[in-house]
N, C-alpha and C positions, 0 to 999 in steps of 0.2 A: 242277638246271637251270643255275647257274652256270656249273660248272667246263666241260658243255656248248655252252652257250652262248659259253663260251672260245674254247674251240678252235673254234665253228664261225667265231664272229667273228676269231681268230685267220689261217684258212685263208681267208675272204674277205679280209681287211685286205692279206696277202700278194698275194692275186690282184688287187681293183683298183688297190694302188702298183703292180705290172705294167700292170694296165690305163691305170691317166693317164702312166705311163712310152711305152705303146705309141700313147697317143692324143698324148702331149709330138710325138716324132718324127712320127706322122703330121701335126701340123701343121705341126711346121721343112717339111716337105716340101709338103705341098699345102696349106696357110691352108683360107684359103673360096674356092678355086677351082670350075672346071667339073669338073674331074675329082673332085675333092674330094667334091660334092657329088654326082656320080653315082654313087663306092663307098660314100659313106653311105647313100644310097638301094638300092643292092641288097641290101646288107646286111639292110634289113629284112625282106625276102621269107625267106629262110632261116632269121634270127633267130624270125620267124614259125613254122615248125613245130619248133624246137628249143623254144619258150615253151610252143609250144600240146599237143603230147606229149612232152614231157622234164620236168624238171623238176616244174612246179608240177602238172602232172596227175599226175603217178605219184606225187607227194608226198600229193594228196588222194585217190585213189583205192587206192593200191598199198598203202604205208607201214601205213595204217591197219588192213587187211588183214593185211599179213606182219608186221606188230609184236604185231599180238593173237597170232596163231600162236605165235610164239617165244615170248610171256609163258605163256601156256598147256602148253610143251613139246611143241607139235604139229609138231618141227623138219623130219619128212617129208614132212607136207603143207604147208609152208611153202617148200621145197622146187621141190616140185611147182608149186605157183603161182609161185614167183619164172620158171622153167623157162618157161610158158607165156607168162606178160607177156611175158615177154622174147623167145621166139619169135615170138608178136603186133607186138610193137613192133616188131623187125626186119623181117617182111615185109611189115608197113603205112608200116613208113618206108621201104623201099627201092621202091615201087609211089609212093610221093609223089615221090620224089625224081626219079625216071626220068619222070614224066608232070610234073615242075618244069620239068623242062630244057626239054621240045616247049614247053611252055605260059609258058615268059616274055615273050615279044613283049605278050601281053596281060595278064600279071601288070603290067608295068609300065603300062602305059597307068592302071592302077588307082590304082598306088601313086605314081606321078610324073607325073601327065600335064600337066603344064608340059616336060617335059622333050622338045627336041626334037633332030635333027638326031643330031650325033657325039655329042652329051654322053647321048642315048637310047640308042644303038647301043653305050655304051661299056658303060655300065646293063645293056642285056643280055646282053654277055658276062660280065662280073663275076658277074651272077646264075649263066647257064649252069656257069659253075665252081664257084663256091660250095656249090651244090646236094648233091654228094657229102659236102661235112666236113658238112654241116647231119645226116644219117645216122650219121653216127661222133659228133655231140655229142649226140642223142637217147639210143643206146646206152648212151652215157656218165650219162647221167641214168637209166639202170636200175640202172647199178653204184653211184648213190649213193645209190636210193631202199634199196640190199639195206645197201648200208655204214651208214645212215645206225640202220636199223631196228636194226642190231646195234650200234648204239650208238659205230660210228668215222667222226667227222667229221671228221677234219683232211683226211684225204689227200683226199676229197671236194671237199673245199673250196679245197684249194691246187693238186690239178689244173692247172684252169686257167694257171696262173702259166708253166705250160707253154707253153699254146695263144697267150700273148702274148709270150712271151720268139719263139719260133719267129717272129710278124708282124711284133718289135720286127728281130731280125734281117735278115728278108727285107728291111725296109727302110734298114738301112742299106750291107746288101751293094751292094743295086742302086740307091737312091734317088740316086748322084751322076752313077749311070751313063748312066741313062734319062728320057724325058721325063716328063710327069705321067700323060699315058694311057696309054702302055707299063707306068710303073710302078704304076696302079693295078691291072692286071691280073697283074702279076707278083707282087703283095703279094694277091692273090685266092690264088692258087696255093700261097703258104706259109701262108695261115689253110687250107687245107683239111689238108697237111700237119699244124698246128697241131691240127686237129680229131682226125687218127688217135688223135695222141701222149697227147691227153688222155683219148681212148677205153684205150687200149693202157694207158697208167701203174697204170689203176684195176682192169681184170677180173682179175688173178689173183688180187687181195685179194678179190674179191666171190664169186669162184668157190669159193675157199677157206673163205669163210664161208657162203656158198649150200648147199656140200656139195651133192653129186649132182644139180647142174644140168645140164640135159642138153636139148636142143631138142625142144618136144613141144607140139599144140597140143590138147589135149585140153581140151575147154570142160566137161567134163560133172562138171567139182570144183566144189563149192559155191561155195568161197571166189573160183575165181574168174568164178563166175556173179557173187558180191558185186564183185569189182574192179571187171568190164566194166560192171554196173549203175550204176554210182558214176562210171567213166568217160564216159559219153555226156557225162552233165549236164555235169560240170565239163572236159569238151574245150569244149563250148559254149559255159560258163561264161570258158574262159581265151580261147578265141576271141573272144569278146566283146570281152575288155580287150586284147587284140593289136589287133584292128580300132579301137579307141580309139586307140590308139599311131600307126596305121597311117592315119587318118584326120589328127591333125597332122602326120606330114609328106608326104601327099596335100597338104592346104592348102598347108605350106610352100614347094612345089615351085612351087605360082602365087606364091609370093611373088619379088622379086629374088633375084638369083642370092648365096650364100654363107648363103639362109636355112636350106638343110637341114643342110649343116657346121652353122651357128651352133646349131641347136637339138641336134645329136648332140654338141656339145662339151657344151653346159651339161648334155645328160641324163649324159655322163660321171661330174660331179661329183656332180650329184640324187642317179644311183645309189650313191655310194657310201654315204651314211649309211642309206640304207633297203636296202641288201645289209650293212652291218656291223654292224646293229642292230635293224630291222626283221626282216630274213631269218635271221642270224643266234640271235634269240631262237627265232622262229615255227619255224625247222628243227629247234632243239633240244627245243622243245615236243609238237612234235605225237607223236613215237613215244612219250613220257611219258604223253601226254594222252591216247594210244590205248589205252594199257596200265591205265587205270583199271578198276578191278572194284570191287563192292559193292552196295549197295542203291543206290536211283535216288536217292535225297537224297545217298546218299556220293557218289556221282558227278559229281552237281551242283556239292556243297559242295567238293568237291576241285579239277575245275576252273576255279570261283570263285577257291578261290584262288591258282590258275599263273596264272592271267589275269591278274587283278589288279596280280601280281608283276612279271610279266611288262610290262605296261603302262606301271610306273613305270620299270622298268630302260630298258624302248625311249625313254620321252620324256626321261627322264634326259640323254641323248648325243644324238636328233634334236632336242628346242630349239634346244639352242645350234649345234647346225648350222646351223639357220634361219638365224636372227640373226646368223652369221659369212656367210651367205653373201648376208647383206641389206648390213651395213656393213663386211664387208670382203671383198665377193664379186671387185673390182678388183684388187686383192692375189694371191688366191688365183686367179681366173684368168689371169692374167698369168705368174704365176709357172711353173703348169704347163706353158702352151699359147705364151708369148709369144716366138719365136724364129723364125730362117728367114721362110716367107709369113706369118707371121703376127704382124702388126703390132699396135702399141697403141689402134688403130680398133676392130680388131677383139673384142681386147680388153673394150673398151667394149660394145659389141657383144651380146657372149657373155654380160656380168655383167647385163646387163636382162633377158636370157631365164634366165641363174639365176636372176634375184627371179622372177620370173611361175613357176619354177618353187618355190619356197617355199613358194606359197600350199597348195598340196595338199601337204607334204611328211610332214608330221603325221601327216595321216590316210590316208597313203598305208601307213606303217609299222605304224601301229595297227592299220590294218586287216586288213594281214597275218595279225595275231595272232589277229584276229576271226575270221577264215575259216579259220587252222588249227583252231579250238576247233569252227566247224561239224563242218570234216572227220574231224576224231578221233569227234564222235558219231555221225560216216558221212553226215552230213546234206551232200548237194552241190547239192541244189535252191535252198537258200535262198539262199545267195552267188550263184547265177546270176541271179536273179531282180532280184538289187540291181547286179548287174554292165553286165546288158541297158539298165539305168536309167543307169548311169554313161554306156554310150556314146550314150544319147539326149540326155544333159545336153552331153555332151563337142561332138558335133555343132553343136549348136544354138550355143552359148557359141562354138565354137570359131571358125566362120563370122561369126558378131557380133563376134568381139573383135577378130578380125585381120583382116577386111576392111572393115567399118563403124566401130567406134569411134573409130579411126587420124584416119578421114575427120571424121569430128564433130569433132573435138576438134585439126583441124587440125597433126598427123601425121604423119611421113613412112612411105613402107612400112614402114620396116624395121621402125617398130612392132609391127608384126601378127605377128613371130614372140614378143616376149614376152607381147602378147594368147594366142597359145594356149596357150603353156606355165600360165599364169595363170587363162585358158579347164578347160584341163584339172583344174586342184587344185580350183576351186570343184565341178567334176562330180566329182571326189575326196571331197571331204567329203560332198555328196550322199551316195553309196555308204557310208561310215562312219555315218554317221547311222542310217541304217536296220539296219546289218549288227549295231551295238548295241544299237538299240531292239530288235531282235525275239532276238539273242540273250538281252536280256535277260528276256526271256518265259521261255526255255528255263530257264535256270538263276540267276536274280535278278542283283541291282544291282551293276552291272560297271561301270569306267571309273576316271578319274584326282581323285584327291581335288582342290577347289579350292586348299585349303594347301599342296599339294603345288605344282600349277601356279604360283602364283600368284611362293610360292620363286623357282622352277628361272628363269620369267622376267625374274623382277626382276634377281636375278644374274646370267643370260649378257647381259641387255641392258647393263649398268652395267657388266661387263668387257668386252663387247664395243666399246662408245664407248673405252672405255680404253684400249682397245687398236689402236684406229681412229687415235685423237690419236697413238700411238706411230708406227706403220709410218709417217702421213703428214705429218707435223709435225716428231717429236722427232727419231727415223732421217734420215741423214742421204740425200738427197732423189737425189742422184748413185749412192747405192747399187746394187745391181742388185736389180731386184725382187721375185729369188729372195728376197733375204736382207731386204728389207723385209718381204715376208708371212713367213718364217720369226721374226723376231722378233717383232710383230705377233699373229704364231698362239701361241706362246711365253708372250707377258703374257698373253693372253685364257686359255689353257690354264690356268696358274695362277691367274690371278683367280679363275675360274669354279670348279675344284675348291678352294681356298681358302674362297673365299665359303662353296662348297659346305657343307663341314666347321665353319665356324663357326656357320652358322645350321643346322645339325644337319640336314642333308639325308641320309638315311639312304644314297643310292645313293655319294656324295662323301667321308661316313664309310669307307664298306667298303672304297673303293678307295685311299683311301690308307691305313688300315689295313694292307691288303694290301702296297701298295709299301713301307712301313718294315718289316714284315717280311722280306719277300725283303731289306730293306736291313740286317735283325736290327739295327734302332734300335729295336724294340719285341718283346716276345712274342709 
């Protein structure tokens, strides 16, 4: 699971320093402007069915599927189903895509309806263009559920790095050239670009491992009677949690203007620990976890304990994200994001709707891992069922925190975008709660030892202050603020695995084990 888990963590690590690199320049260029916040808003409508059929459904439907096959040596009929998904997928994405484009005028009103006048109209050409790379990055999520089963995760995972170098470009070719609404539309145009290239980088590899794929819709193969049966629920299922997403920044869009920018910055950073770590583990997991054979107790017992393992590795590196992005969340947004429109307000800003998003950060990661263990036993009904519950929780919270609490507690708006971000982690943990309790039914006592916990946070918080006092205190204050959070990040880095290693934390051990190796200061 490790050396997997590497590489997948590896290939995402690559891809979002692209991505805060691509999100750096997007805000020298447009801060929390009007334009700003109408390509973050379009953005979601696409990212929408690239979430809701790419990725995390072919992961729980597909994968499960074509990984038994292969362990089994059924590489024909595995084949064959790769063949069909992939024919399905392509003529269900390109009938969405074509009926996206007529149907934005009133996607948006859904997804923005704050949004009026030029800053709506700009909304919906952004979306109209987008709409085609959102097709090219579905595809692209076939060729990594096939790479993924055959056990090659790097090129899957570094992709990307592609699709953001191509948007970092577009914008700086044209960003001096053109206004903000010219160049939002013109930087629409290189992510679609973007999207081919990450399509195109990945299918000869999957073709070549696919072996005699070939376009076929033949429904009448077992297995993939199993894929489609598996797919409804969790399309459902991830619909669910897209519409959660999709519901904060609905809200946001009533909120003043720079509240959609300010919540797509902080989900920047959010994402990266639970895509380096969370995803990461749970990608590498599930074709292991699928490939289990034996008696139903071997089964059990075996993925008891990936899970388990699994569990401590993901909390190991999400804590101390927490807690870096609780007491030095100022540091590190600054540092990425603070140039051009985007001032030290803003700044501020962005690091409140990082904390609000901390609260779920946790059990946003774990839970990952909990839902790929459903999916490897092929179970896709139960994660739906707790997911439906997140966004009833998400709703409810989300409306109370960012437009009533603000008011109670004497307020200003802008409060109400770290209300939802903070709205959303506690309907986060809801969802975890349950997705544990009832796995735990399945296959017995899962979860994070207290000793273990109790470690991991004593020592990111104790480095974390430590390293608080450092950036803002000891560094000198004239500094630029790159180089204050780079030093800052630096002590805490060392503190933490330091700490780690001294008080015998088994994940802190290994990894510097590791690094004196490669460094051959040790065996």
């Amino acid at each position: 699971m490790k050396n997997h888990a590497i590489l997948v963590g590896i290939g995402i690590f690559l891809s979002r320093i692209a991505g805060l690199v691509r999100e750096r320049v997007f805000a020298h260029y447009f801060g929390n402007s009007a334009a700003g916040d109408a390509f973050k808003a379009a953005l979601k409508i696409p990212n929408f069915l690239q979430n809701l059929f790419g990725e995390g459904v072919l992961s729980a439907s597909f994968i499960p599927v074509y990984a038994q096959l292969l362990a089994k040596k059924h590489d024909e009929e595995a084949a064959k189903v790769a063949s069909v998904i992939g024919s399905l997928m392509f003529l269900m994405t390109s009938f969405l895509v074509i009926a996206g484009v007529f149907a934005t005028p009133m996607l948006i009103d859904l997804i923005a309806p704050g949004f009026e006048g030029e800053k709506r109209q700009l909304t919906i050409h952004i979306v109209q263009i987008l709409f085609p790379g959102t097709g090219f990055l579905v595809m692209s999520a076939w060729c990594l559920g096939i790479l993924n089963s055959h056990k090659k995760f790097f090129l899957s995972y570094i992709a990307p790095v592609i699709w953001n170098l191509t948007i970092i470009a577009t914008l700086i070719l044209w960003g001096e050239k053109q206004a903000q609404f010219d160049l939002a539309i013109t930087v629409a145009w290189g992510l679609v670009v973007g999207s081919f290239l990450q399509f195109f980088v990945q299918l000869p590899s999957a073709l070549r491992l696919g072996k005699k794929i070939w376009p076929s819709v033949d429904m009448k193969i077992s297995s993939v009677t199993t894929v489609m049966r598996n797919f409804v629920p969790v399309v459902v299922s991830r619909g669910v949690v897209q519409v959660s997403a999709y519901i904060d920044s609905m809200l946001a869009s009533l909120l003043p203007t720079g509240a959609v920018s300010s919540l797509a910055y902080a989900q920047t950073l959010y994402l990266l620990p639970v895509s380096l770590f969370g995803m990461s583990v749970s990608a590498a997991e599930l074709p292991s976890m699928s490939q289990a054979v034996g008696t139903d107790e071997e089964i059990r017992n075996y993925l008891q304990g990936r899970l388990n393992r699994g569990l401590q590795q993901i909390a190991f590196f999400v804590i101390p994200s927490v807690v870096a992005f609780l007491l030095l969340g100022d540091l590190i947004v600054g540092a990425v994001f603070q140039t051009g429109e985007f001032d030290a307000h803003n700044t501020q800003t962005v690091w409140m709707v990082l904390i609000g998003s901390t609260v779920g950060l946790l059990a946003s990661t774990l839970g990952r891992l909990y839902s790929s263990t459903f999916y490897s036993l092929k179970d896709t009904r139960t994660p739906l069922k707790f997911a439906i519950l997140r966004v009833i929780a998400t709703t409810g919270l989300g409306v109370l925190f960012a437009f009533y609490l603000p008011k109670w507690f004497g307020l200003t708006e802008e409060w109400g975008t770290p209300g939802l971000t903070a709205s959303a982690g506690i309907a986060g943990w809801i969802e975890f709660y349950f997705l544990r309790r009832s796995l735990n039914d399945k296959i017995g006592a899962t979860g994070l030892p207290l000793r273990f916990q109790f470690k991991v946070w004593a020592i990111a918080l104790v480095s974390a202050a430590v390293a608080a006092v450092v950036g803002r205190f000891v560094l000198p204050q004239d500094w630029h603020v790159i180089l204050r959070a780079l030093g800052a990040v630096a002590v805490y880095g060392l503190l933490y695995f330091g700490m780690g290693y001294f008080f015998q934390v088994e994940q802190a051990q290994g990894f510097i084990q590791k690094v004196l190796r490669r460094l051959k200061l040790v065996r």
